[in-house]
DRENVEX-930550 format. One record per residue (C-alpha): x, y, z; residue in one letter; residue number from 1. Coordinates in nm, 4 decimals. Layout:
// residues N
{u=X v=Y w=Z mikol=a tiba=NUM}
...
***
This chain:
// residues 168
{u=-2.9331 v=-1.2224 w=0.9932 mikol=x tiba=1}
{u=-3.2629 v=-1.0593 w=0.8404 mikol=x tiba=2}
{u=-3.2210 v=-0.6825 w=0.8317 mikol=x tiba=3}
{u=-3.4002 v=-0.4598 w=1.0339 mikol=x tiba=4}
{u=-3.6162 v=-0.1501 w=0.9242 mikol=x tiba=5}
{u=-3.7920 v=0.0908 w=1.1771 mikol=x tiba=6}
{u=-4.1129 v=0.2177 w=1.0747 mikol=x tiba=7}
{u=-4.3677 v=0.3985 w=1.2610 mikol=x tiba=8}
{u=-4.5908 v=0.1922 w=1.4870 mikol=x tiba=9}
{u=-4.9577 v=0.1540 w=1.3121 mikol=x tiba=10}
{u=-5.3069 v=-0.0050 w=1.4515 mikol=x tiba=11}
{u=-5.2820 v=-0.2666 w=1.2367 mikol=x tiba=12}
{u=-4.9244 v=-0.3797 w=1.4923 mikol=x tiba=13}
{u=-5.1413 v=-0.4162 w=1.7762 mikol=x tiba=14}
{u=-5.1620 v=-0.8125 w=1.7993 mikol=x tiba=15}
{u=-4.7756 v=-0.8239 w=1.7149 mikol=x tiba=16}
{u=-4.6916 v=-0.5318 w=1.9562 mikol=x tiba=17}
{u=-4.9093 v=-0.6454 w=2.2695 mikol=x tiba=18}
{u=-4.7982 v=-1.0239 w=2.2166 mikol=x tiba=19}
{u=-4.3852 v=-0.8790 w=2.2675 mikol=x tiba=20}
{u=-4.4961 v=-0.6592 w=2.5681 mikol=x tiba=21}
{u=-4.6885 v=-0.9633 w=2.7325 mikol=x tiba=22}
{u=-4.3676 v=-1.2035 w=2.6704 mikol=x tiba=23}
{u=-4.1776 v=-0.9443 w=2.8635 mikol=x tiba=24}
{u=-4.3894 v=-0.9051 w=3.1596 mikol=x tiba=25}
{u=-4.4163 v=-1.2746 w=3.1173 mikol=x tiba=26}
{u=-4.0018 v=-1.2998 w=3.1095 mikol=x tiba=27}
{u=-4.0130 v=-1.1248 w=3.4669 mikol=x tiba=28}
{u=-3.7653 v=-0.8372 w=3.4245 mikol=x tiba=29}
{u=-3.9317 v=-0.5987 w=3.1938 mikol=x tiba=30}
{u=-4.2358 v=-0.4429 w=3.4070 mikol=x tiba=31}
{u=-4.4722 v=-0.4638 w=3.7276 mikol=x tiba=32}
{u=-4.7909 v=-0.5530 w=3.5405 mikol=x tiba=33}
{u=-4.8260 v=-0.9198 w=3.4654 mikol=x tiba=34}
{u=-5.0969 v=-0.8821 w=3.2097 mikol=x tiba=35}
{u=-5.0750 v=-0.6463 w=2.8702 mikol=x tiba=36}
{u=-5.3601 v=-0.4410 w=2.7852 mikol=x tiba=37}
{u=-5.6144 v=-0.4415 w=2.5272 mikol=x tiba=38}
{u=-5.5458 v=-0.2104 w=2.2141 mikol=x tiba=39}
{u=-5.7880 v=0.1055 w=2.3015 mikol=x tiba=40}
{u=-5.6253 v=0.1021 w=2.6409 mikol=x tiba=41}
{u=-5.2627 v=0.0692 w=2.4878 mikol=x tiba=42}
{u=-5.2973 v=0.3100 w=2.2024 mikol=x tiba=43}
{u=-5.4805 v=0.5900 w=2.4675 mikol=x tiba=44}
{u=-5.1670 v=0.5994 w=2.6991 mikol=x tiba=45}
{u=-4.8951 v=0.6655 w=2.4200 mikol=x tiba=46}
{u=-4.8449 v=0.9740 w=2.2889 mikol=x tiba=47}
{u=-4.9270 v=0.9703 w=1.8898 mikol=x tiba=48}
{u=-4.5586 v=1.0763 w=1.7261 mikol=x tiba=49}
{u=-4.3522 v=0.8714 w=1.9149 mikol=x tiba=50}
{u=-4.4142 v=0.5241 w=1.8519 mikol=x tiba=51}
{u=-4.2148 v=0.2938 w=1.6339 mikol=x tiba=52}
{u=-4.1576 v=-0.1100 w=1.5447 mikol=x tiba=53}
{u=-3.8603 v=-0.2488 w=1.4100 mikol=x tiba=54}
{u=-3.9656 v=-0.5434 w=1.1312 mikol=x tiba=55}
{u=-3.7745 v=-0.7523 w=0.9432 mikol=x tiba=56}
{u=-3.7911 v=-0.8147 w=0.5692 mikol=x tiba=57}
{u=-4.1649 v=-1.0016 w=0.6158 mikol=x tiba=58}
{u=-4.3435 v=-0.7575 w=0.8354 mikol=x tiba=59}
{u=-4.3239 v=-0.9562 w=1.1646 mikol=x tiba=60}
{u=-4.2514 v=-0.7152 w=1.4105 mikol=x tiba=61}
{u=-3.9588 v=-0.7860 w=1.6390 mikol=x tiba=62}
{u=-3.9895 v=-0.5057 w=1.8732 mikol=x tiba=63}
{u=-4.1692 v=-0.1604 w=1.9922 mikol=x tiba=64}
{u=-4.1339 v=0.1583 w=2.1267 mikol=x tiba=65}
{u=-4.3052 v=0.4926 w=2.2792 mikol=x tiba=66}
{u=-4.3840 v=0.6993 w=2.5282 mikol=x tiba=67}
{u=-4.6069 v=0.8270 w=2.7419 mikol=x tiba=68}
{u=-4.6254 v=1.1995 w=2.9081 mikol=x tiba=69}
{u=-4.5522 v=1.1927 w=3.2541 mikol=x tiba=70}
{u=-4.7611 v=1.4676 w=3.3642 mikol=x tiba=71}
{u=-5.0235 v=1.7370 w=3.1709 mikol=x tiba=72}
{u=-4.8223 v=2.0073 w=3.3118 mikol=x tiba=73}
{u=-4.7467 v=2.2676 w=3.1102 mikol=x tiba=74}
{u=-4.3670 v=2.2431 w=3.2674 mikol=x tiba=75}
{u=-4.2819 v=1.9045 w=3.2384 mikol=x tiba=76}
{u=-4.4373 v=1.9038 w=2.8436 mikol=x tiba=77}
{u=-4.0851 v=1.8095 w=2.7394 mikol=x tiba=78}
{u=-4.0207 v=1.5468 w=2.9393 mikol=x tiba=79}
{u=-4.1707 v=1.1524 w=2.8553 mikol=x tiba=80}
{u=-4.1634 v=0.8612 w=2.9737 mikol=x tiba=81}
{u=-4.0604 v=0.4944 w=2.7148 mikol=x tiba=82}
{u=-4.1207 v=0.2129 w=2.6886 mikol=x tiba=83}
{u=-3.8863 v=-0.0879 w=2.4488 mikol=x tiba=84}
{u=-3.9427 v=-0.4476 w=2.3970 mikol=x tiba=85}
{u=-3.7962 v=-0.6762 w=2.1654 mikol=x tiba=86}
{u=-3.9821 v=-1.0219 w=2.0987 mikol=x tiba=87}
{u=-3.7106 v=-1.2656 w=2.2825 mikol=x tiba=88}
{u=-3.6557 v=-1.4425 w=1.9549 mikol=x tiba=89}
{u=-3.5315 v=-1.1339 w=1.8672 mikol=x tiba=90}
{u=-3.2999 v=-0.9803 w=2.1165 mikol=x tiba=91}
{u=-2.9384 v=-0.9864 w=2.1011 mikol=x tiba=92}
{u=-2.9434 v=-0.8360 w=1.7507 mikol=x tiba=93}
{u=-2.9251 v=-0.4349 w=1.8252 mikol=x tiba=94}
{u=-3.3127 v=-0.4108 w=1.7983 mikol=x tiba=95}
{u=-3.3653 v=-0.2126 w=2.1672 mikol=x tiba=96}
{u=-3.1305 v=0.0198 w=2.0286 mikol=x tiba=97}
{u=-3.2408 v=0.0906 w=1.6858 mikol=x tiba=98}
{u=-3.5883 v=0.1772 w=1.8567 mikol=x tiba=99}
{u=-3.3950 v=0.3903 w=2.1001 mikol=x tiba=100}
{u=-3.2612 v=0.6059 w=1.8433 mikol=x tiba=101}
{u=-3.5389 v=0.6369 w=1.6532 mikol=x tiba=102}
{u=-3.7224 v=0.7197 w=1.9642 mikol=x tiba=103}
{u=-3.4719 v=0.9624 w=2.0258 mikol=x tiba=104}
{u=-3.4418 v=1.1552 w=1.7039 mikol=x tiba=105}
{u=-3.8590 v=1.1806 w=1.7546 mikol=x tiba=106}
{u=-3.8482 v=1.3260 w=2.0575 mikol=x tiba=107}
{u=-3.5668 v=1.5511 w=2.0036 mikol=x tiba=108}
{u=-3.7319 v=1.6545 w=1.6634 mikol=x tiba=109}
{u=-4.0805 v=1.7348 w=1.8605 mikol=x tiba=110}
{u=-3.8893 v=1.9497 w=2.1620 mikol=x tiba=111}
{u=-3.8956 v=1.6974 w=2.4018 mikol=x tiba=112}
{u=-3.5904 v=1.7444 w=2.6868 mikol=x tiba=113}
{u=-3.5773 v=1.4369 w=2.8942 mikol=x tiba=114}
{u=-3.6490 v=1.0597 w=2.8427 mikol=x tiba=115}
{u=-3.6807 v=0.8375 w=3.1413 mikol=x tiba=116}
{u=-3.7992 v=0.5351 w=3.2480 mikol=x tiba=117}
{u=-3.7953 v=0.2229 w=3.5383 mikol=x tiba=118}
{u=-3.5679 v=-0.0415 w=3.4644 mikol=x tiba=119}
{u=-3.4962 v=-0.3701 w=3.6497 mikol=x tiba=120}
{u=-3.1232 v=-0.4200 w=3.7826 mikol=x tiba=121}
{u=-3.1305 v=-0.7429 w=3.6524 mikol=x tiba=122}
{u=-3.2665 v=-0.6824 w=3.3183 mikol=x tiba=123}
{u=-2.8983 v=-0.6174 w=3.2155 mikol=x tiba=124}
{u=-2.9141 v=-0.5764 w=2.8827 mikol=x tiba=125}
{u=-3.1771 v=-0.3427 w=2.8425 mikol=x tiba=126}
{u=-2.9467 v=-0.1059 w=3.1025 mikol=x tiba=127}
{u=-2.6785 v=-0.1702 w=2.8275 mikol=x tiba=128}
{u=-2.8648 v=-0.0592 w=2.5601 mikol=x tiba=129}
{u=-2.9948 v=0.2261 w=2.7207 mikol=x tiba=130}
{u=-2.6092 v=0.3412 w=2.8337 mikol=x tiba=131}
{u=-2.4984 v=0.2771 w=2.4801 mikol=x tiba=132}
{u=-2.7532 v=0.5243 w=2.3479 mikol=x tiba=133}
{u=-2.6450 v=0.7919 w=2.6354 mikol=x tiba=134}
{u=-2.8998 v=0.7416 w=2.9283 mikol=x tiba=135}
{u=-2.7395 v=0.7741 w=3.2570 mikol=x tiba=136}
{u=-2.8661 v=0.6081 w=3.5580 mikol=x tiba=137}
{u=-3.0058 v=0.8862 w=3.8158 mikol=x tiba=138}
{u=-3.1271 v=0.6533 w=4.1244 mikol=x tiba=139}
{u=-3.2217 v=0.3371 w=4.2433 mikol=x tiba=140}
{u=-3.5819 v=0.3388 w=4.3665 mikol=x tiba=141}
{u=-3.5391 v=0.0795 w=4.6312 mikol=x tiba=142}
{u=-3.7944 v=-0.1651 w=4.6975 mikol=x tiba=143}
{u=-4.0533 v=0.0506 w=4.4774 mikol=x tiba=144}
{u=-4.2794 v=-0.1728 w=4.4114 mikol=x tiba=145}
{u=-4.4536 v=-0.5004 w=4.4916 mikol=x tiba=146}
{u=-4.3938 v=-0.7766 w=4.1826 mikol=x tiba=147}
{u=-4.7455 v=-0.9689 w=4.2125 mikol=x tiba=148}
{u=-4.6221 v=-1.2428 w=3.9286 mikol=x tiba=149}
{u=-4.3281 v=-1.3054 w=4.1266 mikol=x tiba=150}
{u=-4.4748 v=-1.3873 w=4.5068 mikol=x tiba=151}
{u=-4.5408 v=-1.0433 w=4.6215 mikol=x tiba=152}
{u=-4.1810 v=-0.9827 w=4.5936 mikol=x tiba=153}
{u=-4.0336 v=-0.6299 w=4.6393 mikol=x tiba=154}
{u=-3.8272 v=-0.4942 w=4.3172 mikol=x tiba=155}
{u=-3.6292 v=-0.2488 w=4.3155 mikol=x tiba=156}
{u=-3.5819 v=-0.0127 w=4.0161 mikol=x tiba=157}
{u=-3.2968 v=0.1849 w=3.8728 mikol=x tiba=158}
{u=-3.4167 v=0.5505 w=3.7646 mikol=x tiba=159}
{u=-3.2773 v=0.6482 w=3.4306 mikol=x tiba=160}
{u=-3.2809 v=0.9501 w=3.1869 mikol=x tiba=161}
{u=-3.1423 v=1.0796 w=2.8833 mikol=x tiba=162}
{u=-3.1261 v=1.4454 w=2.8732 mikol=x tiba=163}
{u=-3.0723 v=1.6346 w=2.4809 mikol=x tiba=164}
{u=-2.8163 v=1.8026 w=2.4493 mikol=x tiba=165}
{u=-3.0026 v=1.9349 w=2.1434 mikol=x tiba=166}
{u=-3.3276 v=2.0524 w=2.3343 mikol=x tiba=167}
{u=-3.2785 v=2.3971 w=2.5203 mikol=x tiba=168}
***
């Protein structure tokens, strides 16, 4: 197996980064969207600091994450929303959770309190990686959302979060 470095995510990822985030919308379990956007519209909704891409020895990126703020008020300025996809050639290989951590150590570095995200019940492993690197499910968000690529079809979605234990 090639090993794995984590780097922060840079402008000149985009192609690599958007083509793994269409290939999961395009695998069915990673999001609601069906169609990834362009770079400006990408690089406007994630906050600066907290974006990373694991490569291997060549370059080629194998996976992404970051986050986005989940509201500009002042009280919720520690918590974010993420975002982590691995190119399917990829997965299997501890990838999702390398990002994680690194995500992690980011946030917890820059103050932030709370992680959380949306995440498919069937997308399986990504809720294994996620408990692995101490994210506890809160809720199930039932029949949340209409799944356009998939018929119209109601998803639901199962509500998770890592709270810091580092970040008072």
């Amino acid at each position: 197996m090639t090993p794995v470095a984590i780097r922060t995510m840079r402008a000149g990822d985009a192609e690599q980064v958007l083509a793994i985030y269409q290939a999961g919308m395009d695998a069915g379990d990673a999001s609601f969207e069906h169609t990834a956007p362009d770079w400006a519209a990408f690089d406007a909704s994630k906050l600066p600091d907290h974006r990373f891409v694991a490569v291997d020895t060549d370059g080629t990126v194998l996976g992404w994450a970051a986050v986005s703020a989940v509201s500009s008020r002042s009280v919720y300025a520690g918590v974010v929303e993420h975002s982590v996809y691995v190119d399917p050639a990829a997965q299997r290989r501890g990838v999702g959770r390398m990002l994680l951590d690194a995500l992690i150590a980011s946030t917890e570095a820059a103050g932030i309190w709370t992680i959380q995200s949306g995440v498919f019940p069937e997308n399986t492993a990504s809720l294994a990686a996620h408990h692995a690197a101490g994210f506890r499910i809160v809720g199930v968000r039932e029949r949340v959302g209409r799944h356009l690529a998939q018929g119209n079809r109601w998803r639901d979605v199962i509500f998770i979060e890592r709270r810091s234990p580092h970040v008072n």
